[in-house]
N, C-alpha and C positions, 0 to 999 in steps of 0.2 A: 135586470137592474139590481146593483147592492147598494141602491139608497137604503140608511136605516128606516126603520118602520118610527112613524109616529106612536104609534101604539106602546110598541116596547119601550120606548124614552119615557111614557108616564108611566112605565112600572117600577114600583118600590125595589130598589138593588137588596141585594142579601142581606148586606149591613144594618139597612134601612128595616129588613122583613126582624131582623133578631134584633133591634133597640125595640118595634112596635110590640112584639112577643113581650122582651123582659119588663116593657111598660105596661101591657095587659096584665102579667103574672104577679107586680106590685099592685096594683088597682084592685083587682082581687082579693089578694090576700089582704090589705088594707080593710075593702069592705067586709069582709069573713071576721077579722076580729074585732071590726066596729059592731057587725052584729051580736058577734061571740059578749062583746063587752056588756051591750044592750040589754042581751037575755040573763047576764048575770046580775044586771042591777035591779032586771026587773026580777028575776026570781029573790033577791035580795030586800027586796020593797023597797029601792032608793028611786023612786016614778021620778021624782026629780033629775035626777040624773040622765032622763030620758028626753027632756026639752030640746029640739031641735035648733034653738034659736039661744040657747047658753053660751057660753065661749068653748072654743076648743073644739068647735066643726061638729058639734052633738054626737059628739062621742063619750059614752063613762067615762066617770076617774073613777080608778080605782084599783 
């Protein structure tokens, strides 16, 4: 029989596999410099800038 497979209709097509990829590698790197940011303010002594609940998604300015 060449009925398709259910199986493979719920798999992610290629397109689908490289938007999820280049949306993993933004998130990432996102979080890497929210942390990057974090440890500079805290080696800075600005502890304020480290409130999770500030504006700006508790991320440093700076």
């Amino acid at each position: 029989m060449n009925t398709p497979s259910h199986f493979a209709s719920a798999l992610p097509s290629q397109r689908d596999m490289q938007l999820i990829r280049r949306k993993a590698a933004r998130l990432r790197a996102d979080h890497l410099r929210s942390l990057l940011g974090r440890l500079a303010a805290f080696l800075k002594g600005r502890n304020a800038d480290l409130d999770p609940r500030r504006l700006g998604g508790g991320r440093a300015v700076g």
